[in-house]
N, C-alpha and C positions, 0 to 999 in steps of 0.2 A: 775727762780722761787726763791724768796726770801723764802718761806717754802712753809713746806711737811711733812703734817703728810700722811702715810701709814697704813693701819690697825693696828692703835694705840689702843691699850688697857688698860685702867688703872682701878682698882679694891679697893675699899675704904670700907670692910664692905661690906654691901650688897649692895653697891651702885658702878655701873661699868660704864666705860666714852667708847665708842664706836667710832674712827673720823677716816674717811679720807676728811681729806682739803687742799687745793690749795693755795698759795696767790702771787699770779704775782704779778709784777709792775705795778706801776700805777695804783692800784687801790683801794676804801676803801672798806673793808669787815666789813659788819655787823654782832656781833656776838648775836644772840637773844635767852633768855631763862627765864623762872623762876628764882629766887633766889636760887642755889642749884643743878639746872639742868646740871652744867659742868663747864662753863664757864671760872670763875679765875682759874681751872683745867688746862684748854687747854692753856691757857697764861703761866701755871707754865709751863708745858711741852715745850711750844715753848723758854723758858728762859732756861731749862737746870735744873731748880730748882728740880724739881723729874724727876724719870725718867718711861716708860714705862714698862709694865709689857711684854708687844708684841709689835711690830710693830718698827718704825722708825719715826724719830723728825727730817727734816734736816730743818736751818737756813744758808742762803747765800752757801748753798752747802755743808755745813760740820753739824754733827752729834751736835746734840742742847747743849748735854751738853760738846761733844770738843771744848767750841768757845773761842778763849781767848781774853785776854783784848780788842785787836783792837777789832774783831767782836762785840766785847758787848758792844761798846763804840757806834757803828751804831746804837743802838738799843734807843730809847726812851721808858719810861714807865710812866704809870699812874697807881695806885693802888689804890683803895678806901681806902684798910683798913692798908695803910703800908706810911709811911712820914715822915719827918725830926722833931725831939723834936719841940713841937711846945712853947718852949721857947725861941726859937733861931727866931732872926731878918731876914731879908731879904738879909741885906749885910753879915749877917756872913754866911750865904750860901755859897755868891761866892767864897772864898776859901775852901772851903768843893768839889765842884762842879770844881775849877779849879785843884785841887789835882785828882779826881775821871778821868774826862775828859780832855786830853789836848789839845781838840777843841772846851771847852769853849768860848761860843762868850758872855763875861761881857760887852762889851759897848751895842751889841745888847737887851742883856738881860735887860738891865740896861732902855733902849730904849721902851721899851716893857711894861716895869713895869711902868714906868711913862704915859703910854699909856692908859693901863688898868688901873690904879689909882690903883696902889700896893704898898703900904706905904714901905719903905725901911727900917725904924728905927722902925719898931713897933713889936712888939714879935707879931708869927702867932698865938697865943694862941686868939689875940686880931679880929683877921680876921672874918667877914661873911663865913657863908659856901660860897658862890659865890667868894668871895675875894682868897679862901684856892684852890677853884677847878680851877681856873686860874692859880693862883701861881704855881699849879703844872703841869699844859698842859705848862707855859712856859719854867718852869723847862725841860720837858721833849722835846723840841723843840731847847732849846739852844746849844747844843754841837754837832750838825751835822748829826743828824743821818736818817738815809733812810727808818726803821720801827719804825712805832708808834703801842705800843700794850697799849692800852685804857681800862681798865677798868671799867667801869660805871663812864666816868668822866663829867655825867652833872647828876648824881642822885642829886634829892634834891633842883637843881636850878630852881628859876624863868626863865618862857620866854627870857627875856632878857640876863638873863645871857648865859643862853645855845645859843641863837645865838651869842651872842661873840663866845663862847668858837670854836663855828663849824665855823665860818667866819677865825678863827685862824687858823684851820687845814686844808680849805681850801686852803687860800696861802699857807702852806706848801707843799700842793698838787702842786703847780704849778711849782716845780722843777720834771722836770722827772728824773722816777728812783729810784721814791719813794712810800713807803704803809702805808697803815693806817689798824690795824684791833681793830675796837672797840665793845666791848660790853654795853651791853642795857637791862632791863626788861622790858625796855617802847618802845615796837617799833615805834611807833609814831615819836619818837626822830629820829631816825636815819631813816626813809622813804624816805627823800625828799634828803639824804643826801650819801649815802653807793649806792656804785654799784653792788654789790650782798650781799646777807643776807644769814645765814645759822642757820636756828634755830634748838637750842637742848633740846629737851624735855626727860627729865629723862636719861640721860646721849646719850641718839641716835641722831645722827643727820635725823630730820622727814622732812628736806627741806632745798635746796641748788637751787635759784635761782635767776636771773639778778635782782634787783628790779623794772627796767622798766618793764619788761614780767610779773614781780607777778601785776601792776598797770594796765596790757595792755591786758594782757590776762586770768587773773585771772578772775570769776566771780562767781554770787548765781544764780543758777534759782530759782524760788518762780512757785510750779507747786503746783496741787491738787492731790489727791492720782490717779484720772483716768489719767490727764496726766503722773503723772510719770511711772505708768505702763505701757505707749505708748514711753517714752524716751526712744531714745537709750544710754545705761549707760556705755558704751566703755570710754569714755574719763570723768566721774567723781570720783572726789579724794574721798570724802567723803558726807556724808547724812545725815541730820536730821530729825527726824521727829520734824513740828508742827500744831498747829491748824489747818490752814489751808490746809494743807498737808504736805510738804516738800520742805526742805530749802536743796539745792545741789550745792557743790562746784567744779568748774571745772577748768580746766587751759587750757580749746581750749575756750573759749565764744563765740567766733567769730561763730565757728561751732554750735553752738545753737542758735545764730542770724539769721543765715542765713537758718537751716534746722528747726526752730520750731518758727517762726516770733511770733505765738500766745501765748508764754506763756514771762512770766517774765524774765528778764534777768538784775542783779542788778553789779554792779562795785560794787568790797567790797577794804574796805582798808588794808592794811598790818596786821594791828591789828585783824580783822576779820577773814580774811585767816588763819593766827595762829590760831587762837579762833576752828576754825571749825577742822583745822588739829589735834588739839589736845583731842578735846571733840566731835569731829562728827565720824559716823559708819565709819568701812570699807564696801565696797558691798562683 
């Protein structure tokens, strides 16, 4: 297990982060929430940067913030709101970068940049946000490391950029032995891309799921008030009422295909699903 948070608690004001999460190899975790919800929280704790108020942070098997230089040098990062003076050119990085890391890989990097069309002689001040959110996935890709912890590193980008950016961490996926866990407000982004999602809404995690199964199994029945009175409500998450009666979310679908042929049964998308976990009733 690459980390492990354990009834982690962390308390900010009136505002408290609640996690137990998982993050095996090989695989990319999606981290989903409102602006505020937790998020850059749980990446601090998995770096060591604060620490918990409860509970346990381990990183490659040791306590988050025992990791010393080797371990943290395994580590890649993406921060939205944290990066190099953006006076400073592209080459003068890489002594910055080869000081930090002594698994700097500069021809790769180098390799990379000319790739993506990343000016080497230009101050980043001069950068596109799409040019800046590159620079820094290859920033955090170049010196060897086994976790990528992502930040919201396609806010902001057009289409195309963002699939560069995920086609990037893609191939890095293709060494075993390696993770990604990136955060998102746009679940969309990350749907087609994360093999499990863990959304946190107001510091709780409200859903930890494969995202095949949220795609596969996930679903809305669309019933009238007589039929939902006739549903059997065992297996739904949440309810809404509307117009037409009620909008109900389940995660067996199959089982309401199969035992109520006659009513509605709709495939919702990740975005949805959220939607409803967040603002639909409990029963």
């Amino acid at each position: 297990m690459l980390v492990q948070l354990e009834h982690v608690r962390k308390k900010y004001g009136s505002f408290t982060l609640e996690l137990n999460m998982q993050i095996p190899e090989d695989r990319i975790i999606g981290l989903i929430g409102a602006n505020g919800a937790g998020k850059s929280t749980t990446f601090k704790l998995m770096l060591g940067l604060i620490r918990p108020d409860q509970g346990s942070v381990e990183v490659f098997g040791r306590n988050a913030e025992d990791l010393g230089a080797e371990q943290k040098q395994e580590i890649g990062t993406v921060f939205s709101d944290s990066g190099f003076s953006e006076y400073l050119k592209v080459n003068q990085l890489i002594p910055v970068m080869k000081r930090f890391y002594p698994d700097f890989r500069e021809e790769e990097f180098a390799e990379r940049c000319e790739k993506f069309q990343i000016p080497r002689n230009k101050q980043i001040r001069d950068f596109s946000t799409g040019m800046k959110a590159k620079l820094n996935v290859l920033l955090a890709l170049s010196h060897g490391s086994r976790l990528l912890l992502l930040d919201e590193p396609t806010a902001g980008l057009d289409v195309v950029a963002r699939e560069e950016i995920l086609d990037l961490l893609r191939e890095y996926m293709e060494i075993p032995g390696r993770s990604i866990v990136v955060s998102s407000h746009i679940s969309g982004d990350l749907e087609h891309f994360c093999d499990d999602l863990y959304m946190i809404h107001e510091g709780e995690i409200v859903l930890h799921e494969e995202t095949d199964r949220i795609l596969e199994e996930y679903g809305f029945l669309k019933v009238t008030e007589q039929e939902y009175e006739a549903l059997d409500k065992e297996y739904l998450l949440r309810v809404r009422k509307e117009p037409f009666g009620y909008s109900c979310l389940t995660d067996q679908k199959h089982y309401y295909l199969e035992n109520y042929p006659e009513i509605v049964v709709e495939k919702g998308s990740v975005d949805e699903v959220i939607t409803m976990l967040v603002k639909g009733e409990t029963l």
